[in-house]
MMTF fields as JSON, N, C-alpha, C and O atoms, coordinates in Angstrom:
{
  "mmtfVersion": "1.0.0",
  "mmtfProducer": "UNKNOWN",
  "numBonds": 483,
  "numAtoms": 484,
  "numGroups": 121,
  "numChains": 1,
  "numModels": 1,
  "chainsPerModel": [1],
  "groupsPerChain": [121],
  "chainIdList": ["A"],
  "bondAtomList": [4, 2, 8, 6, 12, 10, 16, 14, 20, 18, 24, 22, 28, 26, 32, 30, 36, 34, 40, 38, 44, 42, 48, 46, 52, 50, 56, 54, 60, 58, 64, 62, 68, 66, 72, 70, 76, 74, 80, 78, 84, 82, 88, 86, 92, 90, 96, 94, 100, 98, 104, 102, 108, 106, 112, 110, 116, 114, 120, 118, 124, 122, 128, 126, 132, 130, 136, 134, 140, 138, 144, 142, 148, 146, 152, 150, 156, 154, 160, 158, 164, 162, 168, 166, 172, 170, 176, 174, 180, 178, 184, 182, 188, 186, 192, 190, 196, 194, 200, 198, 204, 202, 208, 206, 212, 210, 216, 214, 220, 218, 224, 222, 228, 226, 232, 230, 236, 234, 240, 238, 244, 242, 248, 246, 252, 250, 256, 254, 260, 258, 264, 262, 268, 266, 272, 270, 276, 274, 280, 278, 284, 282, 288, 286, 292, 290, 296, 294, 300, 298, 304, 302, 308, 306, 312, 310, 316, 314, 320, 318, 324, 322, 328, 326, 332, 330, 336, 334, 340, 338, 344, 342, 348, 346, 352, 350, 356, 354, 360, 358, 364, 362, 368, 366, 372, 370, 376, 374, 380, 378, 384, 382, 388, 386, 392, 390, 396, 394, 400, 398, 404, 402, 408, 406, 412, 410, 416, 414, 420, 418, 424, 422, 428, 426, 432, 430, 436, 434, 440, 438, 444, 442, 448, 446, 452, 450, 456, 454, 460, 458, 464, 462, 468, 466, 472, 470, 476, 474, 480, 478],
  "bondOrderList": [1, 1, 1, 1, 1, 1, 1, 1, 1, 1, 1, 1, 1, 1, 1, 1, 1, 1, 1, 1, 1, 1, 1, 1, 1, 1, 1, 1, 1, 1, 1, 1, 1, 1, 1, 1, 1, 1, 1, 1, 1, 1, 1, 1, 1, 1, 1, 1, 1, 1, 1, 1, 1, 1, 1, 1, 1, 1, 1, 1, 1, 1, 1, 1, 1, 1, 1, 1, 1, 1, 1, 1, 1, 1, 1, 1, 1, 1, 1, 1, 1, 1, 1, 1, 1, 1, 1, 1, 1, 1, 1, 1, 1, 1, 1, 1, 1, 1, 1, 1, 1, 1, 1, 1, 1, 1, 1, 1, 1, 1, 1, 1, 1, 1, 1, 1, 1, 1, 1, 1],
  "groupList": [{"groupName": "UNK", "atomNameList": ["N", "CA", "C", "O"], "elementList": ["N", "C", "C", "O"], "formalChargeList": [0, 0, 0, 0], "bondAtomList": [1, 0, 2, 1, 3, 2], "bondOrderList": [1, 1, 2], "singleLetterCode": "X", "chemCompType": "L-PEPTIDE LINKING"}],
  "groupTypeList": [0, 0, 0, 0, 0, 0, 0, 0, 0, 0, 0, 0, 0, 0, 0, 0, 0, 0, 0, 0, 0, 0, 0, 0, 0, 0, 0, 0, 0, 0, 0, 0, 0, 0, 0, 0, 0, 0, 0, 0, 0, 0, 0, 0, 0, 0, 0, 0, 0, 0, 0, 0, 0, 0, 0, 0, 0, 0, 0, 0, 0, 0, 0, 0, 0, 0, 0, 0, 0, 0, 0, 0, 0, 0, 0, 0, 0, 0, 0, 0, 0, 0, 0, 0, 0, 0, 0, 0, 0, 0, 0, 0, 0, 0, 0, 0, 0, 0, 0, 0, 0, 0, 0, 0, 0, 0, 0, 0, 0, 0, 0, 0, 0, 0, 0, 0, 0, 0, 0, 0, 0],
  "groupIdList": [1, 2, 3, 4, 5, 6, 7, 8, 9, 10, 11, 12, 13, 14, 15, 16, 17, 18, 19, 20, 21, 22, 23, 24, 25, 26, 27, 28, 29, 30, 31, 32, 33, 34, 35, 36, 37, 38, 39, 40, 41, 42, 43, 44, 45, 46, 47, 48, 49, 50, 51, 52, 53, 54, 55, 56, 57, 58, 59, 60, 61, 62, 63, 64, 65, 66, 67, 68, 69, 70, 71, 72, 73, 74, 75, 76, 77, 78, 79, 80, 81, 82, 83, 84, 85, 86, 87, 88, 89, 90, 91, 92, 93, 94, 95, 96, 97, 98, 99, 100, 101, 102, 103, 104, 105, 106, 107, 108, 109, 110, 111, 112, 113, 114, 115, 116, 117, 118, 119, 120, 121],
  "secStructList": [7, 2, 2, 2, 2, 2, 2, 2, 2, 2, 2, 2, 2, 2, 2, 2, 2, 2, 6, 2, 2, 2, 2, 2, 2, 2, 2, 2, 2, 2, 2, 6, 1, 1, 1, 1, 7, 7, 7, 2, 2, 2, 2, 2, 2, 2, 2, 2, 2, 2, 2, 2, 2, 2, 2, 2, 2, 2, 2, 2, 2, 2, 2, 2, 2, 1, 6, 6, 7, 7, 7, 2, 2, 2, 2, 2, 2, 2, 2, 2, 2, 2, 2, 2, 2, 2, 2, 2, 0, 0, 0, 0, 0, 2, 2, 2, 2, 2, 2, 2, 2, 2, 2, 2, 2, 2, 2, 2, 2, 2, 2, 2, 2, 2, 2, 2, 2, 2, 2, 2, 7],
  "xCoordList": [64.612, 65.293, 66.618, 67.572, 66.688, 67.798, 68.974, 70.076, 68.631, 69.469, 70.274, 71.498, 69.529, 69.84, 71.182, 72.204, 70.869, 71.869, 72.698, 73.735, 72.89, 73.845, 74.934, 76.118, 74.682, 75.312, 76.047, 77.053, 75.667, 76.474, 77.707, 78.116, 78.494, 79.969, 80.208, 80.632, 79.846, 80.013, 80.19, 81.206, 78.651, 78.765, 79.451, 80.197, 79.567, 80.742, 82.392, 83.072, 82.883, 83.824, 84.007, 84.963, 82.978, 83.053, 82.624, 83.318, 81.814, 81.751, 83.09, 83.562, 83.653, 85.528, 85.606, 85.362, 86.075, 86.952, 86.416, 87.285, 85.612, 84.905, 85.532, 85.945, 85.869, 86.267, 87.479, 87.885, 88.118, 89.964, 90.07, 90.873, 88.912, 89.778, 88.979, 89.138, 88.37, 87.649, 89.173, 89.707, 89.432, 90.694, 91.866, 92.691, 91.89, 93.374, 92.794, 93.845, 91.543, 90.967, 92.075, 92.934, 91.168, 92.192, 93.253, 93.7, 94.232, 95.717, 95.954, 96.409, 95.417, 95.34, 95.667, 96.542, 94.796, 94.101, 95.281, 95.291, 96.271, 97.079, 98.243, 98.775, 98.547, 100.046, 99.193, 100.068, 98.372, 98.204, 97.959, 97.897, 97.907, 98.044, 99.5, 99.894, 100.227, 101.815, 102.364, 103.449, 102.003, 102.748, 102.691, 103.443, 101.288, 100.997, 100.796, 100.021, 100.971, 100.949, 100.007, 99.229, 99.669, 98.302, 97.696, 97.823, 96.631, 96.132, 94.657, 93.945, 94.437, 93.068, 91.916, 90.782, 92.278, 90.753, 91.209, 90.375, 92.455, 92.436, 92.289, 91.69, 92.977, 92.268, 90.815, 90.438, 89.926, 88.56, 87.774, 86.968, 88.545, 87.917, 88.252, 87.715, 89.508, 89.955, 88.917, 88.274, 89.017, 88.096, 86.863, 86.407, 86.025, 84.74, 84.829, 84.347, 85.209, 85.846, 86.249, 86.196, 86.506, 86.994, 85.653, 84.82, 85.413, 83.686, 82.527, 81.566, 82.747, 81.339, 81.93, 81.215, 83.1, 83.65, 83.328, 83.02, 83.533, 83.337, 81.967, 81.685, 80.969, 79.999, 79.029, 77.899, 79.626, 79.559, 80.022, 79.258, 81.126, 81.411, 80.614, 80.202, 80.379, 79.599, 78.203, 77.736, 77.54, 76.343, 76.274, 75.389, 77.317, 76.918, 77.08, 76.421, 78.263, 79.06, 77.276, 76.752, 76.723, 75.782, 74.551, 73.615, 74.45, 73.414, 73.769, 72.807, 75.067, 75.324, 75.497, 75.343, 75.773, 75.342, 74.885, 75.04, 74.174, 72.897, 71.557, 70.622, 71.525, 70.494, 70.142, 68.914, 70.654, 70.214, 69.447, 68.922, 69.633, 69.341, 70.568, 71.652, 70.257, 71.243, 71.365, 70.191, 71.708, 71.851, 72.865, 73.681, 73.116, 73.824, 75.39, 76.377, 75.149, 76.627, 76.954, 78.026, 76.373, 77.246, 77.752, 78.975, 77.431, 77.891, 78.742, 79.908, 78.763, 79.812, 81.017, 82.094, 80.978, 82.163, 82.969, 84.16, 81.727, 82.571, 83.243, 84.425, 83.189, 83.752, 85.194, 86.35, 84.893, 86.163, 86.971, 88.176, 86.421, 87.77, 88.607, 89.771, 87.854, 87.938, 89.171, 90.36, 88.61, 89.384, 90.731, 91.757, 90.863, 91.886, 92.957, 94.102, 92.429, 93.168, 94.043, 95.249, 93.206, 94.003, 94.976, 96.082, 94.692, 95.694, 96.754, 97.464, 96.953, 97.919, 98.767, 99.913, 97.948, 98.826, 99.727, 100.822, 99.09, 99.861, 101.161, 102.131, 101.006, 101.6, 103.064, 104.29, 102.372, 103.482, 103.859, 105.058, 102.971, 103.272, 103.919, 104.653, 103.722, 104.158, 105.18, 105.573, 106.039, 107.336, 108.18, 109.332, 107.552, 108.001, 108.492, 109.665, 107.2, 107.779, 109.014, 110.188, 108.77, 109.604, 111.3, 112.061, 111.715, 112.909, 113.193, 114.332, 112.133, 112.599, 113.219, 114.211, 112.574, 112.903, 113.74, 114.363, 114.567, 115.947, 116.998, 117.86, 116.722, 117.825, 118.293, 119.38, 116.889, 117.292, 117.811, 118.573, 117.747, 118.327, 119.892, 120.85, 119.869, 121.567, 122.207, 123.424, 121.455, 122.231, 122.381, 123.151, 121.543, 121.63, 122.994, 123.558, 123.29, 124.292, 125.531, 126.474, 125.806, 126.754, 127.33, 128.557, 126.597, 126.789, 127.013, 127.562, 126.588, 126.955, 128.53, 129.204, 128.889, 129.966, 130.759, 131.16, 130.957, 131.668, 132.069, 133.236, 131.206, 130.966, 131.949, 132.688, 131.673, 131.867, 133.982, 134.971, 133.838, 135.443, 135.834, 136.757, 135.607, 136.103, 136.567, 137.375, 135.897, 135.883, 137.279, 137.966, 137.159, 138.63, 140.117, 140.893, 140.159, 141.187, 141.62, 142.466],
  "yCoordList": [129.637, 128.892, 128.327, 128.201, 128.012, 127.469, 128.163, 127.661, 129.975, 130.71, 130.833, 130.709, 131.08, 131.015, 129.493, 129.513, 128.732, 127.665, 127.639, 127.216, 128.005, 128.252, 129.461, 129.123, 130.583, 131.718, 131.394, 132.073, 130.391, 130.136, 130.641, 131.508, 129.638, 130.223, 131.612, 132.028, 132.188, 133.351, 134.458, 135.048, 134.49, 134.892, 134.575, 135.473, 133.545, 133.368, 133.748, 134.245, 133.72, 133.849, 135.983, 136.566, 136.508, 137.818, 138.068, 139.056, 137.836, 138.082, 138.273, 139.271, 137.062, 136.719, 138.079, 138.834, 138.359, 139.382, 140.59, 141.46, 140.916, 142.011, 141.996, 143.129, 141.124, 140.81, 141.394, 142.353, 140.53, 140.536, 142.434, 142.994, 143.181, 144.402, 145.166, 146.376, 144.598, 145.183, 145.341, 146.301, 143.781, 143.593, 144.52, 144.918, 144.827, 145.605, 147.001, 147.631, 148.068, 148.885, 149.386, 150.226, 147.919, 148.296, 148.433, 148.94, 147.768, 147.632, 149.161, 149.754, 149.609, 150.634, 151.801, 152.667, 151.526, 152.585, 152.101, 152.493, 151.116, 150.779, 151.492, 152.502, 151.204, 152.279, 153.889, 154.73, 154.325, 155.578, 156.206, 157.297, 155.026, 155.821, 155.099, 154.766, 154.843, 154.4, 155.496, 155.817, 156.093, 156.806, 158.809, 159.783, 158.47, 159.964, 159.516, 160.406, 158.757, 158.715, 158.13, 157.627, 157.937, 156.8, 157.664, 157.514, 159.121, 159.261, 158.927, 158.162, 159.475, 158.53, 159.303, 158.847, 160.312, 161.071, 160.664, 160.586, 160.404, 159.715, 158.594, 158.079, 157.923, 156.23, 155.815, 154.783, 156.933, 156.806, 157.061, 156.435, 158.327, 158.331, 157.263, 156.908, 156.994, 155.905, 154.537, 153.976, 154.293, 153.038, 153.142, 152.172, 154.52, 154.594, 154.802, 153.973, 155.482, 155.422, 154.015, 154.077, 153.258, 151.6, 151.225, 151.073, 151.069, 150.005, 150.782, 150.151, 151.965, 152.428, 151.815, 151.075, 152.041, 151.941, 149.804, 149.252, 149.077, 147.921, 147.531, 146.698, 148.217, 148.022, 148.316, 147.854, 149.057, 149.646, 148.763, 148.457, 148.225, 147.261, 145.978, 145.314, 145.6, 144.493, 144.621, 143.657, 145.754, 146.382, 146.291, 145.694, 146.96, 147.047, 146.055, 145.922, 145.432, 143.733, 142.983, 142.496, 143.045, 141.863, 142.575, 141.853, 143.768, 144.128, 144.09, 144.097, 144.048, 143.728, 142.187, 141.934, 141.411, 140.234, 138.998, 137.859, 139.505, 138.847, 139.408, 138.863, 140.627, 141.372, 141.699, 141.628, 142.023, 142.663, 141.584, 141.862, 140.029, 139.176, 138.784, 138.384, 138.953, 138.804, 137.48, 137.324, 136.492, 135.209, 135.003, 135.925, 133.926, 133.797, 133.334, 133.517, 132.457, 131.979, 133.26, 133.056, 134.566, 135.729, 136.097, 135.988, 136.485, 137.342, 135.972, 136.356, 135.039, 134.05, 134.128, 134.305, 134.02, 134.186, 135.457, 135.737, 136.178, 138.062, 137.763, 137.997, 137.401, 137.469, 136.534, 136.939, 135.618, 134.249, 134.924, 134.675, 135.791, 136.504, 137.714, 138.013, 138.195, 139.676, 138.861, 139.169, 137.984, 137.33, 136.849, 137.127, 136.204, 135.47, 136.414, 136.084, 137.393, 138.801, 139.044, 138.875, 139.401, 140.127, 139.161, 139.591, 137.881, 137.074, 136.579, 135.697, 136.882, 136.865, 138.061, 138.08, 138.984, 140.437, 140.405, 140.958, 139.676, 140.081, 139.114, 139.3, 138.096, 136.688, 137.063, 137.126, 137.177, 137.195, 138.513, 138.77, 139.378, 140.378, 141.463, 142.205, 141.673, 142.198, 141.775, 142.475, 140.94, 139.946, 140.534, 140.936, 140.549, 140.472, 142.045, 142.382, 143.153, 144.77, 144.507, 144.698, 144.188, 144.0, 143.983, 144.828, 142.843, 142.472, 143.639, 144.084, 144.087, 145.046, 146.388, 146.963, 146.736, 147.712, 147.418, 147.433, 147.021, 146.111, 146.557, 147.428, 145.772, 145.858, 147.068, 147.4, 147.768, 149.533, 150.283, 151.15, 150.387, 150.823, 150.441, 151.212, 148.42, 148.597, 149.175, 149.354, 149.437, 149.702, 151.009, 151.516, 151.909, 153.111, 153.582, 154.675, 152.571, 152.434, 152.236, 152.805, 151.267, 151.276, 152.203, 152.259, 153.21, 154.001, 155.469, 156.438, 155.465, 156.201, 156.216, 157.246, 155.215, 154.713, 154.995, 156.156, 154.392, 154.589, 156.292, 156.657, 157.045, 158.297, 159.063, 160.048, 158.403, 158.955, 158.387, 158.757, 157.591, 156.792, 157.91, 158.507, 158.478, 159.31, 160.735, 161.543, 160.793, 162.107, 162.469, 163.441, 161.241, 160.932, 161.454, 162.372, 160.997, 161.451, 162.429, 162.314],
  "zCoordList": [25.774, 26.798, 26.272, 27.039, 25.082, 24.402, 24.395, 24.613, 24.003, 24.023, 25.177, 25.208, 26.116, 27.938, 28.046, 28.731, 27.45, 28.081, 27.269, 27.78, 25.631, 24.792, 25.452, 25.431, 25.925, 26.065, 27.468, 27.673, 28.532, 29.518, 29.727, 30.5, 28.525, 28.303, 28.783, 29.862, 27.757, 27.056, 28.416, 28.783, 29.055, 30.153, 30.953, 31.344, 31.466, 32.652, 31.825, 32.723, 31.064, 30.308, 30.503, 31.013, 30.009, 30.226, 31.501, 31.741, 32.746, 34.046, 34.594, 35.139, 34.334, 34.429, 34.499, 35.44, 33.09, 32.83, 33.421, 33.359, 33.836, 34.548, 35.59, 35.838, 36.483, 37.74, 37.788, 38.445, 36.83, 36.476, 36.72, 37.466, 35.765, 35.415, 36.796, 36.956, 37.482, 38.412, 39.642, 40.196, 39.638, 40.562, 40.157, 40.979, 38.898, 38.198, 38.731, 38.853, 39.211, 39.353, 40.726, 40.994, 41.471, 43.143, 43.366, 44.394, 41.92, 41.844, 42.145, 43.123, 40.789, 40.603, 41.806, 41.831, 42.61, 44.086, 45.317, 46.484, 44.656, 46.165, 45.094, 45.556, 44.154, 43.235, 43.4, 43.191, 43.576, 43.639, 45.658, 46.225, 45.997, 47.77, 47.721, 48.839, 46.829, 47.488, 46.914, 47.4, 46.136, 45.306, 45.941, 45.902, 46.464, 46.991, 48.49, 48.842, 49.566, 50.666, 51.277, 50.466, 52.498, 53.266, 54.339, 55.554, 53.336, 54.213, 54.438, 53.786, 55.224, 55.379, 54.595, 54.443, 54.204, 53.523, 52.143, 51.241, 51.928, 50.33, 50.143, 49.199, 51.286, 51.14, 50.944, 50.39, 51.573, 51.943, 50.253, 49.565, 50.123, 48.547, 47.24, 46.191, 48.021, 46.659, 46.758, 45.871, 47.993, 48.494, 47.926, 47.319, 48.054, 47.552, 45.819, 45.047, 45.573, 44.435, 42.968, 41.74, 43.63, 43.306, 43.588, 42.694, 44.794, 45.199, 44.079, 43.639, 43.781, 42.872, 41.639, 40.964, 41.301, 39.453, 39.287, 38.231, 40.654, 40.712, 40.446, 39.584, 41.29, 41.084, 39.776, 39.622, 39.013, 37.695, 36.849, 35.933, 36.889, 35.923, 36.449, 35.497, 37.327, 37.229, 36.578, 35.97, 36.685, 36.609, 34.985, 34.372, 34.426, 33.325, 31.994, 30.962, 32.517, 32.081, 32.122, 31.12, 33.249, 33.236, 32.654, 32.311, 32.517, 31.661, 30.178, 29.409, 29.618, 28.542, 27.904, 26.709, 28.722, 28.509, 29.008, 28.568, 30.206, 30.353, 30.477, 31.064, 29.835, 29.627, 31.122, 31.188, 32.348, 33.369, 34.513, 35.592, 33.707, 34.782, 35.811, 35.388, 37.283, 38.414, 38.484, 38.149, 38.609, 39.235, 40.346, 40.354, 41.456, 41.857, 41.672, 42.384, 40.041, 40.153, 39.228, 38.658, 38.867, 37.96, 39.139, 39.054, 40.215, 40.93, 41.554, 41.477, 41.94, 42.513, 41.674, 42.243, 40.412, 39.301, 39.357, 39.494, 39.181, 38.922, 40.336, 40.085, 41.613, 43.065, 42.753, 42.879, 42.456, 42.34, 41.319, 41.278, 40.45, 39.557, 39.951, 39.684, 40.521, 41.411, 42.478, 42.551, 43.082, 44.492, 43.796, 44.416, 42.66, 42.009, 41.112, 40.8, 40.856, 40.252, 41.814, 41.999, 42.623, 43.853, 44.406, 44.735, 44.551, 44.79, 43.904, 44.387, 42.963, 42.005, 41.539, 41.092, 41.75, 41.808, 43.134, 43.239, 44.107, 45.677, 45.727, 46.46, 44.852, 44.954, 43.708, 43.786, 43.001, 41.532, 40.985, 40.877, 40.628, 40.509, 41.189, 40.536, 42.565, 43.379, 43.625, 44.559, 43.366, 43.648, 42.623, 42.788, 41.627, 39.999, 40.173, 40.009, 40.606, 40.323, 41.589, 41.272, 42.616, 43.643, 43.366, 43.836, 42.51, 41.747, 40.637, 40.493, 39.892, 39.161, 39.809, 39.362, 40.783, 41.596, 41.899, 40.838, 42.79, 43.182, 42.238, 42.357, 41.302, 40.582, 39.933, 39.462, 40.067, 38.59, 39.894, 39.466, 41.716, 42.35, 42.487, 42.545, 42.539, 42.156, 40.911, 40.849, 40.013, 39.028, 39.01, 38.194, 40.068, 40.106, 41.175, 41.13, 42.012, 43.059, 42.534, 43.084, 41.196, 40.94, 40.225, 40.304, 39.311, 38.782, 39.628, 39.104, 40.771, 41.54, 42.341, 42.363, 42.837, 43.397, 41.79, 41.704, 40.91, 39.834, 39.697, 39.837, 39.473, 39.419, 40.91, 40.917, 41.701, 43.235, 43.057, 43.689, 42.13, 42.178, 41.154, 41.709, 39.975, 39.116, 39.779, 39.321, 40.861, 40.918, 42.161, 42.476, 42.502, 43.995, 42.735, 43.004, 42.023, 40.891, 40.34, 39.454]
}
């Protein structure tokens, strides 16, 4: 019983991170239907695709360290990290590639116009 309340941490600490890379999974599945298009038989597989690899990492995260016992606050945690990944990718990150993009297109604009000015000569 001792062990059980010592390892708390530990577990909720790695449930976390299960979540986190569970959430980086879906990132994943929205840069790959942006990148190849929104159709619906690929969305469908990507979707199923992500929900099995999710359910897998939770599956196997909690059989690795909590030996295969379910509780409610593992699966409340792995959810609140999963939920807190996606809202921070949508919030900051997505802002962040947003600006990068931006700018490597102006810089692709100016170098064009420059180019487009050499050639008037």
């Amino acid at each position: 019983m001792l062990y059980e309340t010592l390892s708390q941490p530990n577990i909720i600490i790695f449930i976390s991170l299960s979540g986190l890379i569970s959430g980086l999974i879906f990132d994943l599945k929205n840069i790959v239907l942006f990148l190849f298009g929104n159709g619906k038989i690929l969305t469908e597989i990507l979707l199923g695709l992500c929900s099995f690899l999710t359910l897998q990492i939770l599956y196997f995260s909690n059989l690795y360290i909590n030996f295969g016992e379910i509780r409610f606050y593992i699966i409340l945690v792995f959810f609140v990290a999963f939920f807190f990944q996606r809202f921070l990718s949508k919030k900051f990150i997505a802002k962040l590639i947003k600006r990068c993009y931006t700018y490597i297109e102006n810089i692709k604009l100016r170098t064009k116009d420059k180019s487009d000015e050499n050639k008037k000569f």
